[in-house]
N, C-alpha and C positions, 0 to 999 in steps of 0.2 A: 145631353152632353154633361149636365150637373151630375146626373146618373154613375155615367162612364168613371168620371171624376169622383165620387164617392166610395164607390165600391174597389177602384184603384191607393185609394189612402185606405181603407177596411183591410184592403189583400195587405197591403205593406206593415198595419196594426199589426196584423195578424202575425208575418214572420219577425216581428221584432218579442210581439209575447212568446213564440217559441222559441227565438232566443234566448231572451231571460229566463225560459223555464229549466231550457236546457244547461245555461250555466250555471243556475241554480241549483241543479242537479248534481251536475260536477263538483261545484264546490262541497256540499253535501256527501258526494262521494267519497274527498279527497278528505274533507273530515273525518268521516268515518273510519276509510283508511288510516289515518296517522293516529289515532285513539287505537286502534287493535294493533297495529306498532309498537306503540306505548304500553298496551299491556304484557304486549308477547316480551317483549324486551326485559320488564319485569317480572314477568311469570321466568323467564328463562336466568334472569340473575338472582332472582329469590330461591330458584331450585336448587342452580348451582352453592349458594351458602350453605343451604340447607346439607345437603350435598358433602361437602367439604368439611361439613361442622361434625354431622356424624362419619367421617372418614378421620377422624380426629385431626382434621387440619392438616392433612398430610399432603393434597394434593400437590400444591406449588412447591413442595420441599419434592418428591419423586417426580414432576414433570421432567425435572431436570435430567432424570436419567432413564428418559424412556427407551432411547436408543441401547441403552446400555446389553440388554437381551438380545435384541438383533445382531449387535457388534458381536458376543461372544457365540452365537450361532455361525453366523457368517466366518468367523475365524475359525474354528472348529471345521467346517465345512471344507476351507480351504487349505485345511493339512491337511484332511481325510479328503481332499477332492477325488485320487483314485478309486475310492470306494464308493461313489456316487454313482455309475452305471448299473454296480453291482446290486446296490441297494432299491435303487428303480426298479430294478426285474423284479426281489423277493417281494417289494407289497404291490408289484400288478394284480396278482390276484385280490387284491383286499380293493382297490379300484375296479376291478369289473364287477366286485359285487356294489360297491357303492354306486355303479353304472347302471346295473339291473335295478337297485332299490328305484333309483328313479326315472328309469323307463318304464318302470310297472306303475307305478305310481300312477306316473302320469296318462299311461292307457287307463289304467282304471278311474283314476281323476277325471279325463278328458270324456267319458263313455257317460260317468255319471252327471259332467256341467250338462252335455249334450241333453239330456233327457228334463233338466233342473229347467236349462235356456229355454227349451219348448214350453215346459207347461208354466214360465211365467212372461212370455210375451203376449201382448194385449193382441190378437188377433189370429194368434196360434193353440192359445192355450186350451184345451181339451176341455177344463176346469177354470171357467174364467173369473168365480168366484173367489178363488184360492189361488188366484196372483198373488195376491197380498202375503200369500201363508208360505209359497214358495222361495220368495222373494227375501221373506227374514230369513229362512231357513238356508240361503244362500250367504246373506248377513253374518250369523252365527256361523258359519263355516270359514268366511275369510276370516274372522274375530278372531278365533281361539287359533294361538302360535304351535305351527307344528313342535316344537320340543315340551309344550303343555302338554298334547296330546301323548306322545311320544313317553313321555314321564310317566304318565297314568298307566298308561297299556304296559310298558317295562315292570312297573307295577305287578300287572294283572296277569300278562304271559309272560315274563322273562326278558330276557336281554335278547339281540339277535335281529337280523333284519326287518322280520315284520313288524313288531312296532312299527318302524319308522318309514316303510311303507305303508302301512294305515295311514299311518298321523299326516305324511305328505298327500296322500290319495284324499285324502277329509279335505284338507286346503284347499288343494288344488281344485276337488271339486267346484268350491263355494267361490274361487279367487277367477276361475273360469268360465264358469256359469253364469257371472255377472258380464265378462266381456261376449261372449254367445251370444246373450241374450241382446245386447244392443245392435250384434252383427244383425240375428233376425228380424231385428224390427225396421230393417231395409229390404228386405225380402219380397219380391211379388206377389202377392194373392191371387195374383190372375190363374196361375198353373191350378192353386187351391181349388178355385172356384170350378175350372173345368175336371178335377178329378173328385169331385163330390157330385156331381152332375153324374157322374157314370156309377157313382155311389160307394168310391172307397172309402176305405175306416181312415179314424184320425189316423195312426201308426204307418195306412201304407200314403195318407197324403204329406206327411212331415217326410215321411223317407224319399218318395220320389217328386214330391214340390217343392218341398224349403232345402233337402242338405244339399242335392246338387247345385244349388246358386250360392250356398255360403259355406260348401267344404274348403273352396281355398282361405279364406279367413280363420274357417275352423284349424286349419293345417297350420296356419302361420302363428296361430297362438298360440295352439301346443308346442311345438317349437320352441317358442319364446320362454313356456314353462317348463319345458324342459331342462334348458339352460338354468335355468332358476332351481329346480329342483336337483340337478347335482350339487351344486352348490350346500342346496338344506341337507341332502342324505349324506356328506361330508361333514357336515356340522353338527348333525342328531349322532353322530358316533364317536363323539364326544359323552354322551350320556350312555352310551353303551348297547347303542343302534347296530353296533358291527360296521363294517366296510371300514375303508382308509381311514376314515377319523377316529376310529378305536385306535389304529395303530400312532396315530397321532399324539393320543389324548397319552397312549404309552412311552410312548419316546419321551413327551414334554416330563414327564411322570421322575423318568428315569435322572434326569437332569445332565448333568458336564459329565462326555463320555460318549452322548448318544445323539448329542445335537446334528450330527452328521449324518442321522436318521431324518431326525425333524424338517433338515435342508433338503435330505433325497423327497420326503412326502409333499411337502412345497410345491416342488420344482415339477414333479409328479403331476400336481393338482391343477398346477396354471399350466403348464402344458395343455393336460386335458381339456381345459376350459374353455383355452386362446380356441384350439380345433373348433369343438362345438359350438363356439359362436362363432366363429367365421363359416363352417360350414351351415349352422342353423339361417345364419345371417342370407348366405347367396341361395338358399331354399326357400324363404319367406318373401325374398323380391322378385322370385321365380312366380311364387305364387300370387302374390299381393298383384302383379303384374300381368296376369291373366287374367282378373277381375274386372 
């Protein structure tokens, strides 16, 4: 009974030391948390002076008339509002190429994660060695901004869409590649294990054991990059990528006169945009939803 009785206050020790270890722990947490707080908060008002100081302290004097650009766009836009149909047609074409920059992209983005995700999953990899080696090599691809990339190459080939198809396909690989690779490391090895038994190569067991159980995730990423990558090949033409954003970067160029361009390219853009994710959006829970 003294027995019973001992080892009854032990078990009760016992959850009251986890207890205090665990609010210990919290507390210790919640310190930590409010020290990186403290410094982010810091680090973010020290940058902002810094910031401001070499802007010759201009900031708080121009916040004041941020809207002031939009106003006279919007007003311009809305004398010339008849011209706005018109103006929509002439830069479609410069929109389907900025549509193509990044549907190619992104197949060729999406073709290249595919092969980067295999050879650095722990249990897929062909080369288990050179996980590690794939893995930065995916690193350095998210890292560097496609309009880096996009700069260099404009650079090296010219102006014109490829640049900014490279430079979004470079991304896209390394920005893909990483979510792939998590998708596969849910994947079955059972299919593996019986299509190595009958003695296929690695090539045809990734092709007929792993994409088939993780091409609708595959499907629902690109997607999602896709949507992402109009976006970028609208923005790289700006630097002189081609597609809408060149005619963009022109219109803005040209100033009062042409703003009624700059509101047809807009209105052009988020149209496009609203579409593609709403339609990306009811394909991806298409898919996600078969899984």
């Amino acid at each position: 009974m003294a027995d019973q009785t001992m080892s009854g206050a032990d078990a009760l020790g016992g959850v009251d030391r986890i207890r205090e270890n665990y609010l210990a722990m919290a507390r210790t947490r919640r310190l930590y948390g409010g020290l990186m707080l403290v410094v982010f908060i810091a680090l973010m008002a020290s940058g902002f002076i810094v910031a401001d100081e070499r802007n010759a302290g201009g900031f708080w004097d121009g916040v004041l008339n941020i809207f002031d650009f939009p106003a006279e766009v919007l007003s311009e836009a809305r004398e010339k509002i008849a011209n706005l149909p018109g103006l929509m047609v002439k830069f479609l074409p410069s929109l389907v190429e900025t549509l193509n920059i990044a549907a190619a992209s992104t197949l060729l983005g999406a073709v290249a994660a595919v092969i980067l995700s295999l050879l650095s999953t722990r249990g897929l990899a062909r080369y288990p060695a050179l996980i590690g080696v794939f893995r930065r090599i995916m690193d350095v691809m998210r890292a560097i901004p496609e309009i880096v990339i996009a700069l260099v190459l404009i650079f090296v080939l010219g102006g014109g869409p490829v640049p900014a198809m490279i430079a979004i396909a470079f991304h896209t690989a390394g920005a893909l590649g990483k979510l792939f690779s998590e998708v596969n490391e849910n994947a079955s090895l059972k299919p593996l294990e019986g299509l190595e038994s009958v003695g296929a190569t690695w090539p045809q067991r990734m092709w007929l054991g792993v994409i088939p159980q993780v091409a609708p995730n595959y499907l629902s990423y690109a997607l999602l990059r896709f949507e992402i990558n109009i976006r970028a090949s609208a923005i790289l033409g700006f630097v002189g990528s081609g597609g809408i954003g060149y005619d963009l970067r022109n219109a803005f160029s040209w100033g009062q006169g042409r703003y009624d361009e700059v509101a047809a390219i807009f209105l052009l853009l988020f149209l496009t945009i609203v579409f593609f994710d709403q339609t990306s959006s009811h394909y991806r829970n298409k898919l996600v939803g078969r899984v």
